[in-house]
Every structure is written in C-alpha cells, then in structure tokens.
Biopython code that builds the backbone (N, CA, C, O; Angstrom):
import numpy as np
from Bio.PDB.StructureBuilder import StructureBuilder

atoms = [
    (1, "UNK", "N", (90.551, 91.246, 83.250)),
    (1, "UNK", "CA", (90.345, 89.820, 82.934)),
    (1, "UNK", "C", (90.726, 88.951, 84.128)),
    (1, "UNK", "O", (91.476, 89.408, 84.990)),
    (2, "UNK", "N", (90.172, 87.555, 84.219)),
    (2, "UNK", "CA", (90.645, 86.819, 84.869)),
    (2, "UNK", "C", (91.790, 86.472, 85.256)),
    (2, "UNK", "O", (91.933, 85.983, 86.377)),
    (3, "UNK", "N", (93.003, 86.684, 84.272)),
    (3, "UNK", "CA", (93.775, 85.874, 84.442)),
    (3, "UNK", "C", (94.618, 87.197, 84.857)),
    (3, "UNK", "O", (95.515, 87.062, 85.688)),
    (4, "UNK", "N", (94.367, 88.401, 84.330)),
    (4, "UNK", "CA", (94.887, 89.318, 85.216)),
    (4, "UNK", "C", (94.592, 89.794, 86.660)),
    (4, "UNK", "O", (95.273, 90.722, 87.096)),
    (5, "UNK", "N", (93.565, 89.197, 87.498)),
    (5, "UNK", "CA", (93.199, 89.580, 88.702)),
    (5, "UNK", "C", (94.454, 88.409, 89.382)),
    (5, "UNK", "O", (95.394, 88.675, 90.132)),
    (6, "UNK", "N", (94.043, 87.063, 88.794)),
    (6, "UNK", "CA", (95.260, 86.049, 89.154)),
    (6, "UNK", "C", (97.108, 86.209, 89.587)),
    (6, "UNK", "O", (97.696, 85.564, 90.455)),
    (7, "UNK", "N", (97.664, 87.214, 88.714)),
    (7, "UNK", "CA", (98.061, 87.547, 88.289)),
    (7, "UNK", "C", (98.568, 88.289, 89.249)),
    (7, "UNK", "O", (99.572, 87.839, 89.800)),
    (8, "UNK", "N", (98.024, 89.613, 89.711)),
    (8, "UNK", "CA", (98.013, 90.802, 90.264)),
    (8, "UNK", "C", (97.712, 90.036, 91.557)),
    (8, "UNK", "O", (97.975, 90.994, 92.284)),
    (9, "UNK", "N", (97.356, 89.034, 92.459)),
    (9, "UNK", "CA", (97.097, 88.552, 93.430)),
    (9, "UNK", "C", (98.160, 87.775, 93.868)),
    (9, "UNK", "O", (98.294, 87.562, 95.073)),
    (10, "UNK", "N", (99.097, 87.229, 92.878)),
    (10, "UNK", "CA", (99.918, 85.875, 92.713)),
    (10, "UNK", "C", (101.587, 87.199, 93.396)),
    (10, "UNK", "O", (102.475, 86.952, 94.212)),
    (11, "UNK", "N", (101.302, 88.538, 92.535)),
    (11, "UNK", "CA", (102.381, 89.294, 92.767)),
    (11, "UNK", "C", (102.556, 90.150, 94.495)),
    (11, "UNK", "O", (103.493, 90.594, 95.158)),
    (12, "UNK", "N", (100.738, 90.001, 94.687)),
    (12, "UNK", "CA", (100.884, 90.288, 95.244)),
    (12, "UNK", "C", (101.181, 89.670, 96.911)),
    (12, "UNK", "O", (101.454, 90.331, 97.913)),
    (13, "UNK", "N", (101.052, 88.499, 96.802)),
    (13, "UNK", "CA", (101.737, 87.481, 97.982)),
    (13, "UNK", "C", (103.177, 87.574, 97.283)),
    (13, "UNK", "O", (103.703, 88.532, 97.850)),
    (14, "UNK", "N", (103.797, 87.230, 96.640)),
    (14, "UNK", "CA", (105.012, 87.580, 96.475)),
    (14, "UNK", "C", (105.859, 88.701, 97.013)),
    (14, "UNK", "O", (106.975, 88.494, 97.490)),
    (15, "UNK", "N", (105.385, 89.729, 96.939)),
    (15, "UNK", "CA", (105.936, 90.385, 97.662)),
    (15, "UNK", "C", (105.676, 90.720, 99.027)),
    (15, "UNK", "O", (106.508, 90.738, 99.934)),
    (16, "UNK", "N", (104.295, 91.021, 99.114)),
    (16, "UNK", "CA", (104.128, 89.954, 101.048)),
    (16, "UNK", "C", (105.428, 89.043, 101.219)),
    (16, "UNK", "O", (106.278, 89.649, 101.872)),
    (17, "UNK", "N", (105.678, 88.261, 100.979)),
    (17, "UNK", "CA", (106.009, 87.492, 101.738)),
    (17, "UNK", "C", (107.861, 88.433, 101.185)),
    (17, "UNK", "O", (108.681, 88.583, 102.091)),
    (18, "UNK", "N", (108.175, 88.854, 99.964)),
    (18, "UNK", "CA", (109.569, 89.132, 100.252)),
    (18, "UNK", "C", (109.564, 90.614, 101.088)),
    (18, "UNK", "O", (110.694, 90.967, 101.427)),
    (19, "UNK", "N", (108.548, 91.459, 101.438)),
    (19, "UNK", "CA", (108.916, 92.693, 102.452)),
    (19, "UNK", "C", (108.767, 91.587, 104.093)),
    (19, "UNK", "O", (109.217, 91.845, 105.209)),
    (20, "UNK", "N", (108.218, 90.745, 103.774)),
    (20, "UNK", "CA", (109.003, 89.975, 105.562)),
    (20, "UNK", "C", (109.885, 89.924, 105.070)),
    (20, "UNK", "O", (109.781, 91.045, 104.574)),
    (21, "UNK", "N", (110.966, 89.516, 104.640)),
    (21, "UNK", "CA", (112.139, 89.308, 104.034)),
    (21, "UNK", "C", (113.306, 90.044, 104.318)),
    (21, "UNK", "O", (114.352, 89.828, 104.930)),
    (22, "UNK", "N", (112.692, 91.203, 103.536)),
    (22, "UNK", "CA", (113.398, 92.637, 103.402)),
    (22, "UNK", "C", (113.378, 93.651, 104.566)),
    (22, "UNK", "O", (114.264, 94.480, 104.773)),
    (23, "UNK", "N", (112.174, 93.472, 105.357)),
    (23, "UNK", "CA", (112.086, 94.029, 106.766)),
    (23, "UNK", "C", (111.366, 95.172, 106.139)),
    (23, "UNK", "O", (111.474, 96.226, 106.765)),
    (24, "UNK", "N", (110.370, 95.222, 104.611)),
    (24, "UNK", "CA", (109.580, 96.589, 104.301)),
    (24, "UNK", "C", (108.012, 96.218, 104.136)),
    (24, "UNK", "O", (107.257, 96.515, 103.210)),
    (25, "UNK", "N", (107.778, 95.557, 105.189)),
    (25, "UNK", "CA", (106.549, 95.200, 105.553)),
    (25, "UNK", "C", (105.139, 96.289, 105.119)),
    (25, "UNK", "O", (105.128, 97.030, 106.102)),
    (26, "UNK", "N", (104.557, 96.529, 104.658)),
    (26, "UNK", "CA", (103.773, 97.541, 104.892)),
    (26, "UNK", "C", (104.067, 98.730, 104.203)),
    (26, "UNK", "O", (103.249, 99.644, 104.303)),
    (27, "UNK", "N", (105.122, 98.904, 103.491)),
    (27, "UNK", "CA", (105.731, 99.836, 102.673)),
    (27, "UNK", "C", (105.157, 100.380, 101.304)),
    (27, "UNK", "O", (104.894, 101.509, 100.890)),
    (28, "UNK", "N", (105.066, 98.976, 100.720)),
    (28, "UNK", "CA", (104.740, 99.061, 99.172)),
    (28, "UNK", "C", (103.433, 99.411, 99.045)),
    (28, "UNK", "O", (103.120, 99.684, 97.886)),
    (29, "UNK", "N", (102.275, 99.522, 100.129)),
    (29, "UNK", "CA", (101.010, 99.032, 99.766)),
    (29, "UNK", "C", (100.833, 101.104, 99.642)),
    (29, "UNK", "O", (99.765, 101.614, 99.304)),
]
sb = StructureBuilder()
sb.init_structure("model")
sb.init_model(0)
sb.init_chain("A")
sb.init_seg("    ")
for serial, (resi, resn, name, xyz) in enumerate(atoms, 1):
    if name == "N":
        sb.init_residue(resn, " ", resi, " ")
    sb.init_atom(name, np.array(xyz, "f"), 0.0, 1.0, " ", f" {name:<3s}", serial, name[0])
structure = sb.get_structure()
C-alpha cells in the first residue's frame, strides 16, 4: 500500500541519516 511504501522510505532516511551518526554507514543495507 501506499502508505506503507511512505513508511518504509520515511525509515529509511532515518536511519541514513542515524548510521552517519553512528559511523555504520552502509551496514544495514
């Protein structure tokens, strides 16, 4: 659904931006 692609996109800048953070850049994917 829509609001789950939203969703799943929204989490996924979130954590972008906390592995700069964390220094695990590139890790999770």
């Amino acid at each position: 659904m829509v609001v789950e692609g939203v969703g799943r996109l929204f989490m996924n800048l979130w954590r972008l931006d906390q592995g700069k953070r964390d220094d695990t850049y590139g890790k999770g994917s």
